[in-house]
C-alpha positions in Angstrom: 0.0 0.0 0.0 1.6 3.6 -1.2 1.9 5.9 2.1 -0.5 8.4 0.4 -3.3 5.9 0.1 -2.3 4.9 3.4 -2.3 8.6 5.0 -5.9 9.0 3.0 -7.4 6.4 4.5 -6.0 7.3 7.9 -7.1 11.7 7.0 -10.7 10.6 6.0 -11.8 8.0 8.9 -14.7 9.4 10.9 -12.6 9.9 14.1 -10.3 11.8 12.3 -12.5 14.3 11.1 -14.6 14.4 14.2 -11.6 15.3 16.3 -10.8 18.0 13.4 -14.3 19.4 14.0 -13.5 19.0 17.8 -10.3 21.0 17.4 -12.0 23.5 15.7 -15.1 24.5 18.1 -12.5 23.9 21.0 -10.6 27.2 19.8 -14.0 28.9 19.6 -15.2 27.5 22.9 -11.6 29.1 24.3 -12.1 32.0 22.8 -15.4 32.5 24.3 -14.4 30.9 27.8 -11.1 33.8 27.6 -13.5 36.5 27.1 -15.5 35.2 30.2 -13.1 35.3 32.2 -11.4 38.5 31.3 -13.8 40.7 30.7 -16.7 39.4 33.1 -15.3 37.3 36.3 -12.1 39.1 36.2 -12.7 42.7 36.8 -14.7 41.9 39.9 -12.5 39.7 41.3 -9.6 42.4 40.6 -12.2 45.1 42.8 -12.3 42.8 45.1 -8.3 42.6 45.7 -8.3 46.3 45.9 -8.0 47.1 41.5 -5.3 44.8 40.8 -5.2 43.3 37.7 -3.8 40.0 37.6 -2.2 40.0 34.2 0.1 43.3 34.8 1.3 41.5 38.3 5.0 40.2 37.5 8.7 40.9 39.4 11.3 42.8 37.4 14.5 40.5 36.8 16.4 42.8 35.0 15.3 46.1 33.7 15.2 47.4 30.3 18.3 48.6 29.0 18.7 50.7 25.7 16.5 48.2 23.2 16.8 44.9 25.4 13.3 45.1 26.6 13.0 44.0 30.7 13.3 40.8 31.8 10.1 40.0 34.2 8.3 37.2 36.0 4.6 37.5 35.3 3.1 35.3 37.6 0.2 37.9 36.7 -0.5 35.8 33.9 -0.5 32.5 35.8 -2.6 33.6 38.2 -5.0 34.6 34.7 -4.0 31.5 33.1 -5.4 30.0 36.7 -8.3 31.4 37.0 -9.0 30.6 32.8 -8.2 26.7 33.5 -10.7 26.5 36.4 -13.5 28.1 34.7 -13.3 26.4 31.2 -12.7 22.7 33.4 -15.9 23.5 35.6 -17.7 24.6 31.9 -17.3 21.0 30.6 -17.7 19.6 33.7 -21.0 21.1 33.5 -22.0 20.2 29.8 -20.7 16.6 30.6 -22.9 16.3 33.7 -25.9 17.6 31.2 -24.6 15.2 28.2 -25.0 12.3 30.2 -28.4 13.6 32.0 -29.7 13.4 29.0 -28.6 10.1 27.8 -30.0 8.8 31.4 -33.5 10.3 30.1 -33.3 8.6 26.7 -34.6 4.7 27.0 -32.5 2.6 25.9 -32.9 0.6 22.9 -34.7 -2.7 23.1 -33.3 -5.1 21.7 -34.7 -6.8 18.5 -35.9 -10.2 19.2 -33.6 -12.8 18.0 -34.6 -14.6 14.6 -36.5 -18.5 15.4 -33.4 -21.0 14.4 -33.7 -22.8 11.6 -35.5 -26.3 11.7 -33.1 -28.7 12.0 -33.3 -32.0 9.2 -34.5 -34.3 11.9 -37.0 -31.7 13.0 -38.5 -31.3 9.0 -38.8 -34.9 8.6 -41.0 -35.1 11.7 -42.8 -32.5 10.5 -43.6 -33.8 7.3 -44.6 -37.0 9.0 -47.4 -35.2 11.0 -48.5 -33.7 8.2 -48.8 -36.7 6.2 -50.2 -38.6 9.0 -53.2 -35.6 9.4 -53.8 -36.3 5.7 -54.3 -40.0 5.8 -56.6 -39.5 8.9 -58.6 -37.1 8.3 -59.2 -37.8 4.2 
């Protein structure tokens, strides 16, 4: 088999493709999640703590000299990245937990009844026997 049959058939199955479509509405879903956080649960929470915003919290390493730009630890952005991870984990938690609420409330499948076994020889010829014998009593 040629590798680029080989990597079509591997590009085309259906897991494939749904993990591409995963991929994509995942990066949407972030985006969406990001803006959450930043722009809704963040500003509070920064009001709270006395106007602090998290993302411009870092320690200076080494400052700026000339066109080398300063060397800084932004834990600021941890604490964002944090706060981001928590909220997007309790998010699928949450569609999950509804996912599978709603599988619960579907009923499940029956199953279809299993097909009558075919006769077996010895059982045909006994059958035909009865058959014959109704025939010779009742004609």
């Amino acid at each position: 088999m040629s590798l680029a049959k080989e990597f079509r058939e591997f590009a085309v199955r259906g897991n494939v493709i749904d993990l591409a479509v995963a991929v994509i509405i995942g990066a949407a879903f972030g985006k969406i999640v990001s803006s959450f956080v930043g722009d809704l649960v963040m500003p509070p929470i920064g009001l709270l703590v006395g106007g602090v915003n998290f993302s411009d919290l870092a320690i200076t390493l080494k400052a700026a000299e000339g066109d080398a730009p300063a060397v800084l630890l932004a834990y600021g952005k941890f604490i964002q990245a944090v706060f981001d991870f928590i909220i997007i984990a309790f998010a699928i938690m949450m569609a999950v937990k509804g996912v599978n609420a709603l599988k619960r409330a579907e009923p499940a499948p029956e199953p279809a009844p299993a097909a009558a076994p075919e006769p077996t020889a010895e059982e045909k010829l006994l059958t035909e026997i009865r058959d014959l014998l109704r025939k010779q009593n009742a004609g």
